[in-house]
Chimera marker file (.cmm) of the C-alpha trace (Angstrom):
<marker_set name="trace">
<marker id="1" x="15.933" y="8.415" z="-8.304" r="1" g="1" b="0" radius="0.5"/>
<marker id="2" x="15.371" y="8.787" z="-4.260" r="1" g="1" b="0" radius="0.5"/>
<marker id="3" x="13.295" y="6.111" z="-3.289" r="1" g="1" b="0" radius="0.5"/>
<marker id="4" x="10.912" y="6.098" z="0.128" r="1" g="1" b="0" radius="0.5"/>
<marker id="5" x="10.068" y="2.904" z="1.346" r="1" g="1" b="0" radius="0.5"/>
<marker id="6" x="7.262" y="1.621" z="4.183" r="1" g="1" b="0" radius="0.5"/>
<marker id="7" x="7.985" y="-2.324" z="4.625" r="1" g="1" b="0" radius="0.5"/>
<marker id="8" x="6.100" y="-4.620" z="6.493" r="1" g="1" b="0" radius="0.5"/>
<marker id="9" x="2.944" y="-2.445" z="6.956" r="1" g="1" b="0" radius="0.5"/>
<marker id="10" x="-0.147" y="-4.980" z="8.310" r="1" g="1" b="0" radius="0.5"/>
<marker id="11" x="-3.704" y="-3.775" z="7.520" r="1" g="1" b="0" radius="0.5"/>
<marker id="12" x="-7.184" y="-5.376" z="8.247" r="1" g="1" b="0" radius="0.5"/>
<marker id="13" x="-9.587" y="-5.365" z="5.311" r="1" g="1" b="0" radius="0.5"/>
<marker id="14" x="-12.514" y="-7.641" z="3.500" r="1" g="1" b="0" radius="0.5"/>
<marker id="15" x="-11.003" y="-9.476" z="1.683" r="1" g="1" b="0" radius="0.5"/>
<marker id="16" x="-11.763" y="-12.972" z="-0.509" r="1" g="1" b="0" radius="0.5"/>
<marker id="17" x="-13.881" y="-14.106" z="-3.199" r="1" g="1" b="0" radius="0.5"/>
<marker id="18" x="-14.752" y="-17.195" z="-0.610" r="1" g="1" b="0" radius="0.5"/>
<marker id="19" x="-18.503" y="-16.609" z="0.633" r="1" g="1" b="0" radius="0.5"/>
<marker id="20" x="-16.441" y="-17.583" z="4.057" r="1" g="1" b="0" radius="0.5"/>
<marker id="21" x="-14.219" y="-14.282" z="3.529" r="1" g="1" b="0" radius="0.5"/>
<marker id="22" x="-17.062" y="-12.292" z="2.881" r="1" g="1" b="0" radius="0.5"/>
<marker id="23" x="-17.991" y="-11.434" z="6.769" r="1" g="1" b="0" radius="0.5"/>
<marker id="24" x="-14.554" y="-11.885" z="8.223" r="1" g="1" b="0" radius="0.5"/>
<marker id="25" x="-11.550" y="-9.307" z="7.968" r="1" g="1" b="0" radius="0.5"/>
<marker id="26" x="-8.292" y="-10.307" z="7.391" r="1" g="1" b="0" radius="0.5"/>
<marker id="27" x="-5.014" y="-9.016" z="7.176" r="1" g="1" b="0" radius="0.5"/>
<marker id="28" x="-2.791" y="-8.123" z="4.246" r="1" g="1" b="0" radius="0.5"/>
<marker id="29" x="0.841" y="-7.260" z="4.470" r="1" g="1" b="0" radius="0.5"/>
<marker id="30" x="2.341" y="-4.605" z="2.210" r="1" g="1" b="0" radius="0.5"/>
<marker id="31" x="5.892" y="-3.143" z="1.242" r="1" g="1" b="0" radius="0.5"/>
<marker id="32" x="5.612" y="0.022" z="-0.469" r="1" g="1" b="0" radius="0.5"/>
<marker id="33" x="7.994" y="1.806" z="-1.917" r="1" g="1" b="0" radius="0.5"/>
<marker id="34" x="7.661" y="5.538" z="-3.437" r="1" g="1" b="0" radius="0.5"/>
<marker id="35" x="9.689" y="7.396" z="-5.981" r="1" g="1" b="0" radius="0.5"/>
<marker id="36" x="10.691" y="10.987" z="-4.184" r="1" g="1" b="0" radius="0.5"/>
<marker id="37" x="13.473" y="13.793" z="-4.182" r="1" g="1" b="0" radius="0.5"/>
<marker id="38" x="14.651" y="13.659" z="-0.655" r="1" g="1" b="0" radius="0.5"/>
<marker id="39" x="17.082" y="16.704" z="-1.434" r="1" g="1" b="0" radius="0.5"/>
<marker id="40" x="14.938" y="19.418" z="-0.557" r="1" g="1" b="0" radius="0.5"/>
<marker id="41" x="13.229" y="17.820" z="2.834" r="1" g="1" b="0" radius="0.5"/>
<marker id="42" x="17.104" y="17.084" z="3.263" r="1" g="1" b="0" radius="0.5"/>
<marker id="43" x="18.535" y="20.147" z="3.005" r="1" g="1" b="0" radius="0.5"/>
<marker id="44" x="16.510" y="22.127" z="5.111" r="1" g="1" b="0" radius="0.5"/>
<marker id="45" x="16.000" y="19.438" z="7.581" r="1" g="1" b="0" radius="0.5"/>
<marker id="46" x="12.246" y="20.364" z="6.778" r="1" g="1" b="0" radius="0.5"/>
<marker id="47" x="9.487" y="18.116" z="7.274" r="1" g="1" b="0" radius="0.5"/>
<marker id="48" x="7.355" y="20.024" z="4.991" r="1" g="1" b="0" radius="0.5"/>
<marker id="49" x="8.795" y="18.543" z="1.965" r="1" g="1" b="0" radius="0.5"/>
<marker id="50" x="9.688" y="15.346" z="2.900" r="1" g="1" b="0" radius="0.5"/>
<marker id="51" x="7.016" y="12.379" z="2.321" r="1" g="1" b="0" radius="0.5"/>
<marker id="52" x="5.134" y="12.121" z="5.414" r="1" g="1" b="0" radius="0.5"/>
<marker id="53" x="5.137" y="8.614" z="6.340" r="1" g="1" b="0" radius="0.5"/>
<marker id="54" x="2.378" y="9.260" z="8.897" r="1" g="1" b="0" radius="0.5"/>
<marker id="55" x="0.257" y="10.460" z="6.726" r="1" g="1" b="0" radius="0.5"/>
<marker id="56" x="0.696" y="7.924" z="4.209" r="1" g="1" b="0" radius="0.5"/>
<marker id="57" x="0.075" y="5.269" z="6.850" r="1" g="1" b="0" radius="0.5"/>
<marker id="58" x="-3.067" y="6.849" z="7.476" r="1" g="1" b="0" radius="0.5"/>
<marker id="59" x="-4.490" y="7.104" z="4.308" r="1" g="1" b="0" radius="0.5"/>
<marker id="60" x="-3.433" y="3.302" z="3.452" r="1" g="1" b="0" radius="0.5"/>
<marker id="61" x="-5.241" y="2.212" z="7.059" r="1" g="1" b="0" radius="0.5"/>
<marker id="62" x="-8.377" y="4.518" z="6.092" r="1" g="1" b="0" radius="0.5"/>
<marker id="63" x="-8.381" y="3.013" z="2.759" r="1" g="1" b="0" radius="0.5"/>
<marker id="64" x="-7.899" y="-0.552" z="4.158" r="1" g="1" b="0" radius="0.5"/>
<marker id="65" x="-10.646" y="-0.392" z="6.607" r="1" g="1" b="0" radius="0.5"/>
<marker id="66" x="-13.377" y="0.724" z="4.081" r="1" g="1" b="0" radius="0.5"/>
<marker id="67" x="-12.704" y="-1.738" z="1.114" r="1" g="1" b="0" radius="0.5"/>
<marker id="68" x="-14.846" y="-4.513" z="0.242" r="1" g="1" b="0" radius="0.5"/>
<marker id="69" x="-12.733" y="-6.407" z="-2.587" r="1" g="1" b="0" radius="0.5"/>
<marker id="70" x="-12.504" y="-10.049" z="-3.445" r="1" g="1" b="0" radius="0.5"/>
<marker id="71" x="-9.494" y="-9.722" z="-5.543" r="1" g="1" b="0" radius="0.5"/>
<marker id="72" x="-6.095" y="-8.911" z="-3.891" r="1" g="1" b="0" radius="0.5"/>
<marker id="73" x="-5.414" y="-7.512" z="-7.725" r="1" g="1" b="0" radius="0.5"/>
<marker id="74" x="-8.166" y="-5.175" z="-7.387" r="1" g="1" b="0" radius="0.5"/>
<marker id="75" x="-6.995" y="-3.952" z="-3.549" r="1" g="1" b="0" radius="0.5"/>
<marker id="76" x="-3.132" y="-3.152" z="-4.948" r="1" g="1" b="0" radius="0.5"/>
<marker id="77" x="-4.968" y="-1.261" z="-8.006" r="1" g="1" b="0" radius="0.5"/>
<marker id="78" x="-6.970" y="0.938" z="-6.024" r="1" g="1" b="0" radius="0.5"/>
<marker id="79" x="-5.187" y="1.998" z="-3.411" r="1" g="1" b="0" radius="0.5"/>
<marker id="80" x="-2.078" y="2.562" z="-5.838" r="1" g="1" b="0" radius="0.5"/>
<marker id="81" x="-4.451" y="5.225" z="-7.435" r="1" g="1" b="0" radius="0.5"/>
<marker id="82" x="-5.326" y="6.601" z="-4.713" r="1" g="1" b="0" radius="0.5"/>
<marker id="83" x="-2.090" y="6.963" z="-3.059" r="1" g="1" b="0" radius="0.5"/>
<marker id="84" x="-0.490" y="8.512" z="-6.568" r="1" g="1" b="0" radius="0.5"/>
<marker id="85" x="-3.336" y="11.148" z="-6.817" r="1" g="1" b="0" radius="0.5"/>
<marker id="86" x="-3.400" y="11.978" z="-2.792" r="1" g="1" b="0" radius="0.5"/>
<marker id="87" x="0.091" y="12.111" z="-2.350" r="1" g="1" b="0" radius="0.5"/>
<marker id="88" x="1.611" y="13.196" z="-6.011" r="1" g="1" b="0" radius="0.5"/>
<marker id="89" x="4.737" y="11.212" z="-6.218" r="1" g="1" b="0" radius="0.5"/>
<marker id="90" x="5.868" y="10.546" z="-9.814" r="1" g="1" b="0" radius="0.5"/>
<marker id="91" x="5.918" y="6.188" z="-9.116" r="1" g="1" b="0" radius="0.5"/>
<marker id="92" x="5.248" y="3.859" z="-6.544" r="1" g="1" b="0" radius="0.5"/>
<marker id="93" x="5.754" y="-0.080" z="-6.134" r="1" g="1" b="0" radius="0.5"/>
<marker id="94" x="3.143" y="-1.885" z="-4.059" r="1" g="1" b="0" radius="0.5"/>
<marker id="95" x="3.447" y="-5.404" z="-2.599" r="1" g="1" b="0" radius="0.5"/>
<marker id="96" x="0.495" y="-6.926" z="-1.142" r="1" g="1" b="0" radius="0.5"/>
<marker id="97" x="0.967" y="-10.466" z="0.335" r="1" g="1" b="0" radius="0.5"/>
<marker id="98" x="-2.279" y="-12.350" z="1.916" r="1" g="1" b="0" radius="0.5"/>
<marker id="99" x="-0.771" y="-14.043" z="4.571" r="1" g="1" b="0" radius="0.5"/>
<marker id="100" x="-2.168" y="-17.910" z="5.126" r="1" g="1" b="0" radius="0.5"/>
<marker id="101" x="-4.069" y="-17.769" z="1.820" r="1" g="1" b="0" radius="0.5"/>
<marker id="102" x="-2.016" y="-20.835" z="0.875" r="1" g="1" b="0" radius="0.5"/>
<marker id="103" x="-1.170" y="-23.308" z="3.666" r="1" g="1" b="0" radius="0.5"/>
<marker id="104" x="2.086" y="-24.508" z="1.889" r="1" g="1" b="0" radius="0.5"/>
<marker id="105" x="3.069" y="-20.928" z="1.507" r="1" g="1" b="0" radius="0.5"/>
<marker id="106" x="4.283" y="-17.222" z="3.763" r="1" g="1" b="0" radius="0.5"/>
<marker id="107" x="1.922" y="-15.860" z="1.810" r="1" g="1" b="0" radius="0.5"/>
<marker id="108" x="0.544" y="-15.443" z="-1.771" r="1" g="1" b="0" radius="0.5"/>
<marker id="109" x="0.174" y="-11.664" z="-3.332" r="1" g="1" b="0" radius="0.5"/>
<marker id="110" x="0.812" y="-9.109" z="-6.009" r="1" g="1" b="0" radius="0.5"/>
<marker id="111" x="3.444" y="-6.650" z="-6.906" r="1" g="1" b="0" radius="0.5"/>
<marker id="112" x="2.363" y="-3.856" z="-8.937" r="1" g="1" b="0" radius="0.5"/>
<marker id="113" x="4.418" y="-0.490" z="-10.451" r="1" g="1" b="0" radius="0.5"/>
<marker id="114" x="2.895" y="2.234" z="-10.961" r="1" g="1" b="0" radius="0.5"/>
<marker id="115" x="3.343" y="5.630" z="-12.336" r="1" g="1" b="0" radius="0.5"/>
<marker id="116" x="1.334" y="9.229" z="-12.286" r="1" g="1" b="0" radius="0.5"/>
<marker id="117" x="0.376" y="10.016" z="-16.482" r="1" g="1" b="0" radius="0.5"/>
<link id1="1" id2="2" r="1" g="1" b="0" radius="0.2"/>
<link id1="2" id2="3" r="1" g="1" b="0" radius="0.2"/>
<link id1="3" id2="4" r="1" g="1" b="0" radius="0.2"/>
<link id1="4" id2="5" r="1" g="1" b="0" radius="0.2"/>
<link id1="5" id2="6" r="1" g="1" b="0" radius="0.2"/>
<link id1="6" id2="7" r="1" g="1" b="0" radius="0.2"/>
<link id1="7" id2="8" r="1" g="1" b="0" radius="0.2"/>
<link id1="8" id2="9" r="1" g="1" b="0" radius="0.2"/>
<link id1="9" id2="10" r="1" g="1" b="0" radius="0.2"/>
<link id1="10" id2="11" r="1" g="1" b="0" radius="0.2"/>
<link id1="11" id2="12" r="1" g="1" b="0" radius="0.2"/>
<link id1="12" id2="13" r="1" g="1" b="0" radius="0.2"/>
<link id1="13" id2="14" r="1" g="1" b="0" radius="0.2"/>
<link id1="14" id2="15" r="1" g="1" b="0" radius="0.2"/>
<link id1="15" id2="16" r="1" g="1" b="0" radius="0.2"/>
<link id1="16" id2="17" r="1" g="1" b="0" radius="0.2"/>
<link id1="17" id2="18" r="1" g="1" b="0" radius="0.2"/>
<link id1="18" id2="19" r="1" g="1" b="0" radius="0.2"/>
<link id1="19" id2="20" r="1" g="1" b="0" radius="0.2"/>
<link id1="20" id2="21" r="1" g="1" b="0" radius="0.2"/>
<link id1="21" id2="22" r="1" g="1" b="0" radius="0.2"/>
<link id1="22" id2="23" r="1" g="1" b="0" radius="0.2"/>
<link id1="23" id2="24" r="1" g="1" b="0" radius="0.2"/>
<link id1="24" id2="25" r="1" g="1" b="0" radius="0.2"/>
<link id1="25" id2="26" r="1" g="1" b="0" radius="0.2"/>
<link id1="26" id2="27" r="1" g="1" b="0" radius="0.2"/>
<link id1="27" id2="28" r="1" g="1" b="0" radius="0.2"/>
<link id1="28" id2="29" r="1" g="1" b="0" radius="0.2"/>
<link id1="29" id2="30" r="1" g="1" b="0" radius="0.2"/>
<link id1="30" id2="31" r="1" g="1" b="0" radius="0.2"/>
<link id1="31" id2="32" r="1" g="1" b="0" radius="0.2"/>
<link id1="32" id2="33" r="1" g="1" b="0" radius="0.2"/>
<link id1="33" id2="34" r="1" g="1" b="0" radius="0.2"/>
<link id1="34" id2="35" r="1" g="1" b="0" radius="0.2"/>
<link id1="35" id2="36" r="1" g="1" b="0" radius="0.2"/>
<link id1="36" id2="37" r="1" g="1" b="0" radius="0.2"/>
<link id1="37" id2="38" r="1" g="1" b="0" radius="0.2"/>
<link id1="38" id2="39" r="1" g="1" b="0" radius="0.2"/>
<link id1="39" id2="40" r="1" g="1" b="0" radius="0.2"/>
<link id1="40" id2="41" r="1" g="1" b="0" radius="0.2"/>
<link id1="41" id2="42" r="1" g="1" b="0" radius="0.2"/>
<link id1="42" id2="43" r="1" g="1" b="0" radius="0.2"/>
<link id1="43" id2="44" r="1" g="1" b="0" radius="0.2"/>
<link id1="44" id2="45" r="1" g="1" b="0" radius="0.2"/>
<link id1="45" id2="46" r="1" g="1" b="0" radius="0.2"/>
<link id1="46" id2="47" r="1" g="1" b="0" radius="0.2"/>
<link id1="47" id2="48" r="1" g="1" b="0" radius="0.2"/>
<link id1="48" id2="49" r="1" g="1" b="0" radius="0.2"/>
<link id1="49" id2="50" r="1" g="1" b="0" radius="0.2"/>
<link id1="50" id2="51" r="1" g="1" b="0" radius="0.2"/>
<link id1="51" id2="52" r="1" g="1" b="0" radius="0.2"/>
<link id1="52" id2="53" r="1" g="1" b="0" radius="0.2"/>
<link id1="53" id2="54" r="1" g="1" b="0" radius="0.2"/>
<link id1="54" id2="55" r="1" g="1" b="0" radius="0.2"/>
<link id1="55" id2="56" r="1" g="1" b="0" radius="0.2"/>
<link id1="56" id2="57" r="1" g="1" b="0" radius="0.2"/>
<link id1="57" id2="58" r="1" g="1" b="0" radius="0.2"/>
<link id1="58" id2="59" r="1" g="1" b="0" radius="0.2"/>
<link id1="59" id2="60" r="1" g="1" b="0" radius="0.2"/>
<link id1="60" id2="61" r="1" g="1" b="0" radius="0.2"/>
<link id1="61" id2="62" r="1" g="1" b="0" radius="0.2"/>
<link id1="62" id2="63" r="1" g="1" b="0" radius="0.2"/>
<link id1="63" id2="64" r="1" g="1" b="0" radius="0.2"/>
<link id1="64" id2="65" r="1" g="1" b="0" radius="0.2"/>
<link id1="65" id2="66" r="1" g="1" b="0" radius="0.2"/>
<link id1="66" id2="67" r="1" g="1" b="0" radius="0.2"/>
<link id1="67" id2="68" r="1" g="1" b="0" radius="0.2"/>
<link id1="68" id2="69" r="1" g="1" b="0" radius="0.2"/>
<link id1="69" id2="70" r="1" g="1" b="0" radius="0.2"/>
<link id1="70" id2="71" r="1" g="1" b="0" radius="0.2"/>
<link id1="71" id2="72" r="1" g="1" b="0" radius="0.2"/>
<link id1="72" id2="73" r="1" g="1" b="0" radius="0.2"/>
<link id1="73" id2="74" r="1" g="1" b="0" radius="0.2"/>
<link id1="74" id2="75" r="1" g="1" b="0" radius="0.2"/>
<link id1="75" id2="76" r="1" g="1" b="0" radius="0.2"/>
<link id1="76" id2="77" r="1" g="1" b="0" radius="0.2"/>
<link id1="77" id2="78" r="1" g="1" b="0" radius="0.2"/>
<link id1="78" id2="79" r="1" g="1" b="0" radius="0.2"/>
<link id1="79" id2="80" r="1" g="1" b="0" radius="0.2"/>
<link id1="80" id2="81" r="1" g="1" b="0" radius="0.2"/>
<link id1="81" id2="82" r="1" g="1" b="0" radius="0.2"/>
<link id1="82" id2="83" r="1" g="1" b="0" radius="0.2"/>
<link id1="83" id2="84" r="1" g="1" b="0" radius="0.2"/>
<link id1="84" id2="85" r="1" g="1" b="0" radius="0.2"/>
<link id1="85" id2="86" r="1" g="1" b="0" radius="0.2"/>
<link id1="86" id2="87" r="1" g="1" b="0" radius="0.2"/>
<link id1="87" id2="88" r="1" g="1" b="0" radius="0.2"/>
<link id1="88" id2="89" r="1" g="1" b="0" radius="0.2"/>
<link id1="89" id2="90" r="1" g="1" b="0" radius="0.2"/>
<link id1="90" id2="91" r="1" g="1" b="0" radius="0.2"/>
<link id1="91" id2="92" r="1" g="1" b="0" radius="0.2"/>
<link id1="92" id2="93" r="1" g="1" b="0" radius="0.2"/>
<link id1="93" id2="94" r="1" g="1" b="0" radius="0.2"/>
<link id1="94" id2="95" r="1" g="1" b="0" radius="0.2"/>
<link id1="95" id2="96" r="1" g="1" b="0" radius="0.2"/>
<link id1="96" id2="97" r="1" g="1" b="0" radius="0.2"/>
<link id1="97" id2="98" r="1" g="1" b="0" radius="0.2"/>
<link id1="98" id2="99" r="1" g="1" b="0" radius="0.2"/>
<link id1="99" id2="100" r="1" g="1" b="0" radius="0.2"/>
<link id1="100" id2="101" r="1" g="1" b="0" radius="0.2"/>
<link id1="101" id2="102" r="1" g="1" b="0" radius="0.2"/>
<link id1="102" id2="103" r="1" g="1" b="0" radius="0.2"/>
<link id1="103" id2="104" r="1" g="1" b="0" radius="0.2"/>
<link id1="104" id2="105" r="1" g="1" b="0" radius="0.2"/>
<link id1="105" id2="106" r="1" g="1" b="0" radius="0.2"/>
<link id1="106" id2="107" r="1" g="1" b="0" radius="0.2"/>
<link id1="107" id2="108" r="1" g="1" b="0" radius="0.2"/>
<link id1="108" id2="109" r="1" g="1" b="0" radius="0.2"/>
<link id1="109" id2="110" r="1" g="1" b="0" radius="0.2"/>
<link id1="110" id2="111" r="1" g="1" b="0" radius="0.2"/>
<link id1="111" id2="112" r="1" g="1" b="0" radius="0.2"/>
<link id1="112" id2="113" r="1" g="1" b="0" radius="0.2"/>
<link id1="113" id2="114" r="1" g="1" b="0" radius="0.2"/>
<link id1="114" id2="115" r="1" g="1" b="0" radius="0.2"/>
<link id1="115" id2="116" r="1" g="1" b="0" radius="0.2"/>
<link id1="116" id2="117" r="1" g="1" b="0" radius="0.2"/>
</marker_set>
């Protein structure tokens, strides 16, 4: 299996179940990682049929900036839904990691797998 992989990728979003998080944004750090046949897009050296990480930047920044969760669990849920319906790839890994959630820790997160029924 041909994997496609975004690392690193910082969004802003409301985040917390803190009354304190409520009316601040923070960020959230994720490394996705997406089940796809590269053979065809490689082929033909053809955009077309290759996953467009542009456009799945986009769609994880739109996504970001409208969601109003308290859970990081609930964030990684979602917006693994959404990107397996929008974007039709058969799997997908997420890693979210809230960054300064824990002041003895990088970060603290989820890691979720996914696949389309």
């Amino acid at each position: 299996m041909d994997k496609v992989f975004i690392e690193g990728l910082e969004v802003d979003t409301l985040i917390g179940a803190y009354d304190w998080e409520r009316g601040i944004r923070q960020c959230l750090r994720l490394d996705l990682t997406f089940a796809w046949d590269i053979r065809p897009a490689a082929a033909g050296d053809d955009l077309s049929l290759a996953l467009d990480y542009a456009a799945v930047h986009q769609h994880v920044q739109t996504f970001a900036a409208a969601a109003r969760f308290e859970l990081v669990e609930t964030f990684a849920e979602r917006l693994a839904e959404s990107l397996l319906t929008q974007f039709g790839m058969p799997w997908l890994r997420l890693r979210a990691t809230k960054p300064g959630a824990n002041p003895l820790a990088r970060g603290v997160g989820v890691e979720i797998e996914r696949s389309r029924p």
